[in-house]
N, C-alpha and C positions, 0 to 999 in steps of 0.2 A: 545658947538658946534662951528664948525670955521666958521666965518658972511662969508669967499669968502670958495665956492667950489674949491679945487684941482683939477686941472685938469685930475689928473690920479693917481686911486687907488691902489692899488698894495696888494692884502693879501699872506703873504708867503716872507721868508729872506731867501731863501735856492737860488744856483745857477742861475733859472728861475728869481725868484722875483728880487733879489740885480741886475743881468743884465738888467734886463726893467728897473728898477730905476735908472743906468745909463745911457741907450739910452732914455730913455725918457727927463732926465735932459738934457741930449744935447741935442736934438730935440726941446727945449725952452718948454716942459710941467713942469708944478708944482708939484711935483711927492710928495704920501707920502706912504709909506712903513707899513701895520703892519708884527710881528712877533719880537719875543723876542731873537731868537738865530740868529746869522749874517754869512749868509754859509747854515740855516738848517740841516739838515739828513746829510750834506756831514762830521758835524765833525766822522760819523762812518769811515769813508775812511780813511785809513792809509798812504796811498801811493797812490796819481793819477799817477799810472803810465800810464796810456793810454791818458792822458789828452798835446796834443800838445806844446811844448815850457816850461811847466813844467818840472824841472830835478828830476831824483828818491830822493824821500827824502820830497818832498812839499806833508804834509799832507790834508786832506780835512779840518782839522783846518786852519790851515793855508792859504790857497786859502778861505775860506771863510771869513776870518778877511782881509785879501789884498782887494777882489772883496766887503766887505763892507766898508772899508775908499776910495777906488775909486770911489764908488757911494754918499757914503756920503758928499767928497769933492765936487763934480761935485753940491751938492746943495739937495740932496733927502732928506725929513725926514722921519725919521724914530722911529716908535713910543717905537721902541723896548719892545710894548708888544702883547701877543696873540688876534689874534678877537677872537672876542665871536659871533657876529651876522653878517651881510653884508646883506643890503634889499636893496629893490629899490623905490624909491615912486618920478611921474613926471619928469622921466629919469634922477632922481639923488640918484648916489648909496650913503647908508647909511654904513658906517663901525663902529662898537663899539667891542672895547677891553675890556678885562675881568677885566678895574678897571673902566670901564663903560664910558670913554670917548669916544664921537660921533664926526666923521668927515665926510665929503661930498664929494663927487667929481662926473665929467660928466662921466668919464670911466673908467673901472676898471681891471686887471687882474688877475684870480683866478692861483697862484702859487705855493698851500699850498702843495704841495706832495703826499707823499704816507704814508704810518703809516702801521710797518709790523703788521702781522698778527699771532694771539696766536693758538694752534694747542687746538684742540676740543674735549680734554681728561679729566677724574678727577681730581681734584684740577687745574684746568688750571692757576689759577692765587698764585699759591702757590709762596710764597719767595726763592728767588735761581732761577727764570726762567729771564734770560736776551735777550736783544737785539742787544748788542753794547759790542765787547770784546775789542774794544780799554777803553770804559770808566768803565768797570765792572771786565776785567779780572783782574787787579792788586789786587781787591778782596781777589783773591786769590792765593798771590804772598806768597811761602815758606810754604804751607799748605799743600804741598805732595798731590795734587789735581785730582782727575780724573772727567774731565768735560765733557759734551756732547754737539755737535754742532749737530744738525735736520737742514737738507738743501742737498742741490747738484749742488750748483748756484758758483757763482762766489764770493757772500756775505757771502755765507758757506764756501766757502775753505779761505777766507781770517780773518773770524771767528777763522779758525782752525790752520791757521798759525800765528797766533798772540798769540791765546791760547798756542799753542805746546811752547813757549818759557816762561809761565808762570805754568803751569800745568806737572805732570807727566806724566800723559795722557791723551788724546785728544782721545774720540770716533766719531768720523764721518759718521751718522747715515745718512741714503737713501734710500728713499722708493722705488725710481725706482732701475732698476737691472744696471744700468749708470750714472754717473757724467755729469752735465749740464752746467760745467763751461771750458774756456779758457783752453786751451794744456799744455800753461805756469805753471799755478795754478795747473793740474792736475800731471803736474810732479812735481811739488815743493811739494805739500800733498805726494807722492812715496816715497819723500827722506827724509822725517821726519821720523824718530825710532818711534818717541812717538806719535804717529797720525794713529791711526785705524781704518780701513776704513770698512763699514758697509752695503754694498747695500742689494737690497731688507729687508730692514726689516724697519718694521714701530714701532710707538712708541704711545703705549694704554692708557699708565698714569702716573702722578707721585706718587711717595709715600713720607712719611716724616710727623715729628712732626712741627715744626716750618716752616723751611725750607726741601726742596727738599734733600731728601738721596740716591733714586733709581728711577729708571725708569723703565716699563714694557714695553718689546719692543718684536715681533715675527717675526721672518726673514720668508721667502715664506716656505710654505709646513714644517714650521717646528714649533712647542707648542711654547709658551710665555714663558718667563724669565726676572726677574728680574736682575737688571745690578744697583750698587753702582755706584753712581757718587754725585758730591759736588757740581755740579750747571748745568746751562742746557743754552745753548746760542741756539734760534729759528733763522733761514734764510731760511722760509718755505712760504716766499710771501708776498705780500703786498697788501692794499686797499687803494681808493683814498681817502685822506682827505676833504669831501666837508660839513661837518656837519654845518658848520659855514653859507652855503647856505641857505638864505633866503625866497628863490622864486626857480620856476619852470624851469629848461632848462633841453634839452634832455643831456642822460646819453646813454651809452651804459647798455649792462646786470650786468657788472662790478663793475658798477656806474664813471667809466672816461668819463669825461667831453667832448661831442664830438664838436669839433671845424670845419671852413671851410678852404680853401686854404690862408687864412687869418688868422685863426686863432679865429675869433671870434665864440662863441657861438649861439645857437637859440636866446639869450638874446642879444638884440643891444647893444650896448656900453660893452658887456662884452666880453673882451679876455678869452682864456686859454694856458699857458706855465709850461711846462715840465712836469714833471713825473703824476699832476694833468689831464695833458686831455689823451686822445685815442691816442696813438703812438705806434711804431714799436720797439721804442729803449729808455730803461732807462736808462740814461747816462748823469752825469757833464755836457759833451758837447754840448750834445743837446737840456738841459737841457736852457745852456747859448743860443743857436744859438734861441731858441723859444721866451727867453726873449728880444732878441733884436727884433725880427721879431712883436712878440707883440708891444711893446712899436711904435716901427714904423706905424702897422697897425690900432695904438688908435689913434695915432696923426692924420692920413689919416681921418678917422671916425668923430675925432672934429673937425679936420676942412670944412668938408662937414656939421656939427651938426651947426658952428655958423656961416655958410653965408647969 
C-alpha cells in the first residue's frame, strides 16, 4: 500500500484517462493512472480522421502511445495494470489491480469506457465472433473469406471497410431499414464491390463446430436463412464499464455514470470523463476535452478538501 495517498486517481488509459493524467500533472496533483493498455478502445480506430490537427494516417494506436509518453513525461504513473476494485473508506479512495496491489488517493476519476456489447443469440460466445477488425481481420488474410460485420454506426462501416481489403466478402448486416453512420463512410461502403449491404434484417444465431461457419439471419417480412461466413465482426453498441465500482453513485437506466456541470459524480471526490459518464457524444475528442475539464475540476475539489 503507498504510506502517502496520491492526490488523484485516475481508473481507465484510454483518451479520457491519459488526458486528466496530463492536466492533472500540470496542475501540481500526484497523479496515478490504472489500466494496462495506453490509448484504451482507441487502438480499434484506424484513422482519427475527424480528430483536429491529426493528419489522415495517425491511427488510434498511435495517438494513444503519443498522449501516453506526454502524460507519462509530464510525471503520471502509471500502473499499466487493470483495477480489479476501487472503494472508498474515510474519503480516501482505494484502487487494486488484478496483481492485487493497493493504492490510495483524495480523488479520483472513473474513465474506464465502454466495453461493446455481444448480441443475444445461440452460441453467443462461440469462436470466430470479434470486436476489433483492425486486430482480428488479418486472421483472415488469404483465406478467401466471407465475413460478417452486425452494425450501422460509424464502428460498423469502418469494421467493414477495413475488412473489404482483407476478405472477399464483406456482408453488412442492419437491422434498421437505414445506415446510422457519417455520408462520408456511407458512400465509401457504395464504392466497395465486395461489401454487401443488408438493411432490415437481423441476425438469430450462429452455427458451427468449433468456430462460427453460418449465421441465421431474417430480413423483414421475409423466412430465416442461413448465410456461410468465416467470422462475424459485432458494432451493435456498447455498455459502460463500471464493474470495477465499489460503492454506490447514481447511474442512469444505462448504467453511465451521471456527472454535474463539473463533472463530478453523486460521490464527492469522484470525477467521470468520457465515454464512462452520461453524454451526448462518443468521441476521442470529447473524450480528451472531459479529461481535462476533470482533472481541473479534482484539483478545484482538493483544494477546498485541505484548507
Amino acid at each position: 500500500m503507498s504510506n502517502t495517498p496520491y492526490d488523484l486517481m485516475i481508473f481507465g488509459a484510454g483518451p479520457a484517462g491519459i488526458t486528466a493524467a496530463l492536466y492533472g500533472q500540470r496542475l501540481g496533483l500526484k497523479t496515478i493512472v490504472f489500466g494496462d493498455i495506453p490509448g484504451g478502445s482507441s487502438y480499434m480506430i484506424e484513422h482519427l480522421a475527424n480528430f483536429p490537427g491529426l493528419m489522415e494516417g495517425t491511427s488510434g494506436t498511435q495517438f494513444g502511445t503519443m498522449a501516453f509518453q506526454q502524460a507519462h513525461k509530464e510525471g503520471a504513473n502509471f500502473t499499466l495494470t487493470r483495477l480489479e476494485s476501487i472503494s472508498r473508506n474515510d474519503n480516501i479512495f482505494i484502487g487494486v489491480d488484478v496483481d492485487g496491489q493497493e493504492h490510495t488517493a483524495l480523488s479520483a476519476i472513473a474513465a474506464t469506457g465502454r466495453v461493446p456489447k455481444r448480441l443475444a443469440v445461440s452460441n453467443a460466445n462461440m469462436r470466430g465472433v470479434h470486436f476489433c477488425s483492425i486486430c482480428d481481420g488479418p486472421l483472415y488474410r488469404g483465406k478467401n473469406a466471407t465475413l460478417a460485420v452486425v452494425g450501422s454506426d460509424n464502428t460498423a462501416a469502418q469494421h467493414a471497410l477495413t475488412l473489404a481489403r482483407t476478405a472477399d466478402k464483406v456482408l453488412l448486416i442492419c437491422r434498421s431499414n437505414s445506415l446510422q453512420m457519417d455520408a462520408v463512410h456511407e458512400d465509401q461502403i457504395k464504392q466497395q464491390n465486395n461489401i454487401t449491404l443488408m438493411v432490415n434484417t437481423e441476425v438469430f444465431g450462429y452455427s458451427g463446430q468449433e468456430f462460427v461457419e453460418s449465421i441465421e439471419v431474417a430480413a423483414k417480412d421475409k423466412g430465416r436463412q442461413d448465410l456461410a461466413v468465416d467470422g462475424i465482426f459485432l458494432a451493435i453498441g456498447w455498455r459502460p464499464n463500471i464493474s470495477a465500482l465499489k460503492f454506490e453513485v447514481q447511474k442512469t437506466a444505462e448504467g453511465y455514470l451521471e456527472t454535474n456541470e463539473k463533472l463530478m459524480t453523486s460521490l464527492p471526490g469522484l470525477f467521470a470523463a468520457g465515454d464512462v459518464r452520461d453524454t451526448d457524444m462518443w468521441q476521442v475528442l470529447t473524450a480528451c476535452a472531459d479529461g481535462a475539464r476533470a482533472a481541473k475540476y479534482a484539483a478545484e475539489y482538493l483544494e477546498k478538501l485541505i484548507r
